[in-house]
N, C-alpha and C positions, 0 to 999 in steps of 0.2 A: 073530114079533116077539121080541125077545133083552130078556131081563130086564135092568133097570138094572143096571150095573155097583155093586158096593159103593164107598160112597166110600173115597178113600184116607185114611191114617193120618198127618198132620199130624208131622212131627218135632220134639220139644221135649223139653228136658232132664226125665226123669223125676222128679229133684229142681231147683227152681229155684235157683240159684247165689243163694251168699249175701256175693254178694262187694257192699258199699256203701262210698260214698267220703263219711262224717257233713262233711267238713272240705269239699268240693264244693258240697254237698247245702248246707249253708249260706250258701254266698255271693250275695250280692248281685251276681249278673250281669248286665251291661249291652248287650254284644255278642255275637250269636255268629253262626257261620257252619257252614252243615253242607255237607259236601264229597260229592257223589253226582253225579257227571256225566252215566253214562249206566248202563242205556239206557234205553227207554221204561218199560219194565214193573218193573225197579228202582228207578226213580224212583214210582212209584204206589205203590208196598208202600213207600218210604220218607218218604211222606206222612205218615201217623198220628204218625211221632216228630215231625215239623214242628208238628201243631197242638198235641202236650200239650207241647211244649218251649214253645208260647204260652201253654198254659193255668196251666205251671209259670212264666212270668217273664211277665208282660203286658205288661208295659212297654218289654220289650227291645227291640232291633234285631236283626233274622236277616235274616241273608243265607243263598241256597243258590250256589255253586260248581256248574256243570252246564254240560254243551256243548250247546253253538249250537244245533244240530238237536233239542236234546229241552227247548229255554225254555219253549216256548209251554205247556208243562204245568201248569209255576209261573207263567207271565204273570197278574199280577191276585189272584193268593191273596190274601187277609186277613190270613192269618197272619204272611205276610212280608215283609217292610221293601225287600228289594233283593235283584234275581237278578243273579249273575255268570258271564258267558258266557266262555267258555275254545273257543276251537278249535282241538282240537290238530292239525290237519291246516295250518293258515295258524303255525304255529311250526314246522314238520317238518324247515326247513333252521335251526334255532338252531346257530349255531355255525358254520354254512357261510357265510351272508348275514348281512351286517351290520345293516343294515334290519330284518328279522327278528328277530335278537338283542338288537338296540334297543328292540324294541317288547316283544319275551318281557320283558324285563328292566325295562322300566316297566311290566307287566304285575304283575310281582313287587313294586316299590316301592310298586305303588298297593295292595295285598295287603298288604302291614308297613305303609303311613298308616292300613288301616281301622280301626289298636288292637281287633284281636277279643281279649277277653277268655275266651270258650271254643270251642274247634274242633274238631267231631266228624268225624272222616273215617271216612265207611261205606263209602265205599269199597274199603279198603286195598290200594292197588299203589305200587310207586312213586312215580309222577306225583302221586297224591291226598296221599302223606304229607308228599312234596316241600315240596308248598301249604303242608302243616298248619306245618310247620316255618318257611315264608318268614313267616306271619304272624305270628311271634315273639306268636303269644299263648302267658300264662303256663299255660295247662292246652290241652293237645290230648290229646284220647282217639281211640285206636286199637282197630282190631278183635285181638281175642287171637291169630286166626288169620289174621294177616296175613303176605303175602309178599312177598317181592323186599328184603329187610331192611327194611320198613318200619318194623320196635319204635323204631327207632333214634330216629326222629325223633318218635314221642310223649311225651307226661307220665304219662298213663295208659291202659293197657291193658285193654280190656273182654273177662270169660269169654265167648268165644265162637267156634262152630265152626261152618264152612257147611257142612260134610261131615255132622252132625248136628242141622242146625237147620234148619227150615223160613224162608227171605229173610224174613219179616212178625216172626219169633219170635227171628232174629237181631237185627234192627234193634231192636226192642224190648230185648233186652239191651245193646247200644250206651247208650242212657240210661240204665236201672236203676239203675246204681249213682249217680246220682243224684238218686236221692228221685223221679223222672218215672215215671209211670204211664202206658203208651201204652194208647188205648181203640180201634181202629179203629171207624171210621163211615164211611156212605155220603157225608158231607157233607166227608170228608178230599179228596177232588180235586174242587177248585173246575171249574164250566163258568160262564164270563163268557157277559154279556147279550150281546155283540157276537159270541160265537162258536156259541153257540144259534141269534141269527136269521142269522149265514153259514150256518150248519149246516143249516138251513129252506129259504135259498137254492138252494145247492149241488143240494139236493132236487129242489126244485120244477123246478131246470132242466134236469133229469134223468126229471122224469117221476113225480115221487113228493108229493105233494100232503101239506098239513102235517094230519096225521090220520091219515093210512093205515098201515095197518101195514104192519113190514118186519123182516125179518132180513137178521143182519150176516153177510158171510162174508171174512175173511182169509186170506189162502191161501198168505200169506208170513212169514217171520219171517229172522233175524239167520244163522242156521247153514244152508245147505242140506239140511243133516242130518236139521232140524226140521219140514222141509217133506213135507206131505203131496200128494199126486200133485194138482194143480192138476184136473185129468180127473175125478177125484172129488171133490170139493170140486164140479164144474158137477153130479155124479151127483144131490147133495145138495141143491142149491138148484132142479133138476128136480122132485125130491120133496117140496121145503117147496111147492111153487108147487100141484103134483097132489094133493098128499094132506091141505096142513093150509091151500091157499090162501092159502099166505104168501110175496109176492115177497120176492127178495132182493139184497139193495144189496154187491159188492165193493167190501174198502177195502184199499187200500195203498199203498208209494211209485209213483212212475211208472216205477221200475224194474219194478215185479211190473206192469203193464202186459196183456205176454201172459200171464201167468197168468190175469187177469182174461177177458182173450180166448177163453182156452182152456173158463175156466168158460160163458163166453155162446156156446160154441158147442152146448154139452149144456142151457142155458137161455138163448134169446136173450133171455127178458124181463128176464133180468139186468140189474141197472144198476153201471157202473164207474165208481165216483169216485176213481180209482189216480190218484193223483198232480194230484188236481183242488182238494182242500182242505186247507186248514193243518192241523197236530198238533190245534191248539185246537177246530177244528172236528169232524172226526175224535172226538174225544172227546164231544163232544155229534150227534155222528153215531148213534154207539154207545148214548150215556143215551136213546134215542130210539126206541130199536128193541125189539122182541120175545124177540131168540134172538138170539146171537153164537155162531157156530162159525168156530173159528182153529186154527192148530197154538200152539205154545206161544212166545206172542209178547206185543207190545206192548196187541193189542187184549184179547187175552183177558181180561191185567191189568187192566185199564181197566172190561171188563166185569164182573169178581167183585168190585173196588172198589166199582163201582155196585150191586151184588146183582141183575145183569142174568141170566136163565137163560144158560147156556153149554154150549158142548159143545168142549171141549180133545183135542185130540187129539197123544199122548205117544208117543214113542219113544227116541232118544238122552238125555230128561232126566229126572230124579228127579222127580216132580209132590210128591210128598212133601215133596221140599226148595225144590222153585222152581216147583210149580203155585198152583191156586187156593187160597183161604186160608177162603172162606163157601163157595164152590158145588165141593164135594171131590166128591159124584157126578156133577160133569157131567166126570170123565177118562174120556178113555176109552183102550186102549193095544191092542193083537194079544198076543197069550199066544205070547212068546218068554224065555227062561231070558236072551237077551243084553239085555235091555233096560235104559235108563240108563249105555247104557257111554259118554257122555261124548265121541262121536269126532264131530268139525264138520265133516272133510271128506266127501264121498260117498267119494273113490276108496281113502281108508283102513280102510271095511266091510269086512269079510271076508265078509257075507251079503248083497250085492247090494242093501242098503236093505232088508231084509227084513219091518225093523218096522215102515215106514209103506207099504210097496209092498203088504202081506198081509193090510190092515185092511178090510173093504170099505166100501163106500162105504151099503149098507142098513143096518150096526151103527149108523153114526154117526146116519143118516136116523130108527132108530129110537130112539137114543137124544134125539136130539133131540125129535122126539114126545112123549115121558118129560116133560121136562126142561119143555117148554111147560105138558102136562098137570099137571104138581107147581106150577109157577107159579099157573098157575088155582085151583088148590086151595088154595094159601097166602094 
């Protein structure tokens, strides 16, 4: 059995920026909007600034800016007054189709009527500063290290670097400078009553009875890159089932499908809800469960938001700067000099996927064991 991995070392400015905005920080603000579209696991880490920006203004209206596919996260918060869905895939012909261009463009004017009074784009690309700029509010802040010329279209600029900051410890300097204190909590991503007992549903219709335990397995994520050999990932949930008697639930879109397949062939007791439940549910899928093992995705987030044990499995990305943020030992990565090099396609490696192909599939198994047993003890 393989010693716990040491957790990893959290990226945060060794002194905290003393950059504050007293003339911000004063205002009576009535509206705001925070611009974070996508994707899943960016959006959970930029929860925390959502609830103290309520705790900072109570009274306000916030709206969140985020695409179609990734609502259902913010569907129902407390915190938040009104979600605004953006898909940028149904605007792709602006400019070609007039209809289209029609709609982008009342899309834009209903954006200048909301009168937002402050506009945080955590985002920063393009598209997100775009926004920040159509809503002609009098203060929009920008990330410091933002690209594609976005400084252009802010009021204010926030110190900050994704190249040296941990996503949780970034977002949290997006507010800072004014006067907002972000606290993360488990109670920062809301699970509605209505997505809990789908989540129960979903279950039961599958085989999984509301009590039983389970662990999560993801087996998918955004980069191919990221993706661990779906064949271990089934190695894995073999092993939760033999050694800690813990069946295990596949989650993901209905695209990762075969994935799911491939794991129930190395564990038929597998259960696949790929592409069977909503984002909402899914998330109280997750708060439900025992153990999450994912590569570095949407669920993982979701899982360390909660302080669910986890077991993250790294290779093309920083966990430092875009892992877990409470469960830092449950990384785990193959001892290569190329790791974190940043490359999404498979066919642009030079080492044949070397970093998830070389990992086995008994490290993760034991890690995971670890990770259960630390629970227990906690």
């Amino acid at each position: 059995m393989i010693a716990a991995p040491a957790p990893i070392r959290i990226l945060a400015p060794a002194k905290p920026s003393t950059q504050f905005w007293p003339d911000l920080a004063a205002r009576d603000v009535r509206r705001i909007l925070i611009i974070k579209p996508s994707a899943v696991g960016d959006i959970v880490r930029t929860l925390p600034v959502l609830t103290a920006l309520r705790r900072r203004w109570p009274d306000a209206h916030i709206a969140w800016l985020v695409a179609g596919h990734c609502a259902d996260v913010l569907t129902g918060h407390p915190a938040l007054n009104q979600v605004i869905c953006f898909d940028r895939r149904a605007y792709a012909s602006v400019g070609r189709d007039l209809s289209i261009t029609q709609a982008f463009t009342r899309f834009v004017l209903d954006l200048r009527a909301s009168r937002f009074d402050l506009v945080i784009d955590i985002q920063g690309l393009f598209r997100s500063g775009f926004f920040s700029l159509a809503t002609g509010a009098p203060v929009r802040i920008g990330r410091g290290d933002s690209r594609e010329f976005t400084g252009f279209f802010y009021t204010h600029r926030a110190a900050v670097d994704e190249r040296r900051m941990h996503a949780l410890v970034l977002n949290t300097g997006m507010v800072a400078p004014l006067g907002v204190k972000v606290q993360p909590s488990v109670d920062d991503l809301y699970i509605s009553p209505q997505a809990r007992s789908g989540a129960q549903r979903v279950l039961a219709e599958h085989g999984v009875a509301v009590g039983l335990p389970y662990a999560v397995i993801a087996p998918g994520s955004n980069w191919p890159t990221k993706n661990w050999p779906a064949g271990k990932f089934g190695h894995v949930a073999h092993g939760l089932r033999c050694r800690l008697n813990l069946p295990s639930v596949v989650v993901g879109t209905a695209g990762q499908t075969p994935m799911a397949e491939e794991i129930q062939r190395h564990e038929p007791s597998a259960v696949s809800l790929c592409g069977k439940s909503t984002l909402a549910e899914l998330v109280a899928v997750i708060a439900g469960s025992r153990l999450v093992v994912a590569n570095d995705s949407g669920p993982m987030h979701i899982a360390d938001a909660l302080d669910i044990p986890l077991v993250g499995v790294f290779g093309p990305t920083r966990p430092e700067i875009v892992g877990p943020f409470r469960r830092t030992d449950g990384v785990i990565r193959a001892k290569l000099p190329c790791l974190g090099c940043g490359i999404k396609r498979l066919n642009r490696c030079p080492l044949a996927h070397r970093c998830m192909n070389s990992l086995p599939a008994e490290d993760v198994l034991d890690l995971a064991a670890h990770q259960l047993q630390r629970s227990a003890s906690r």
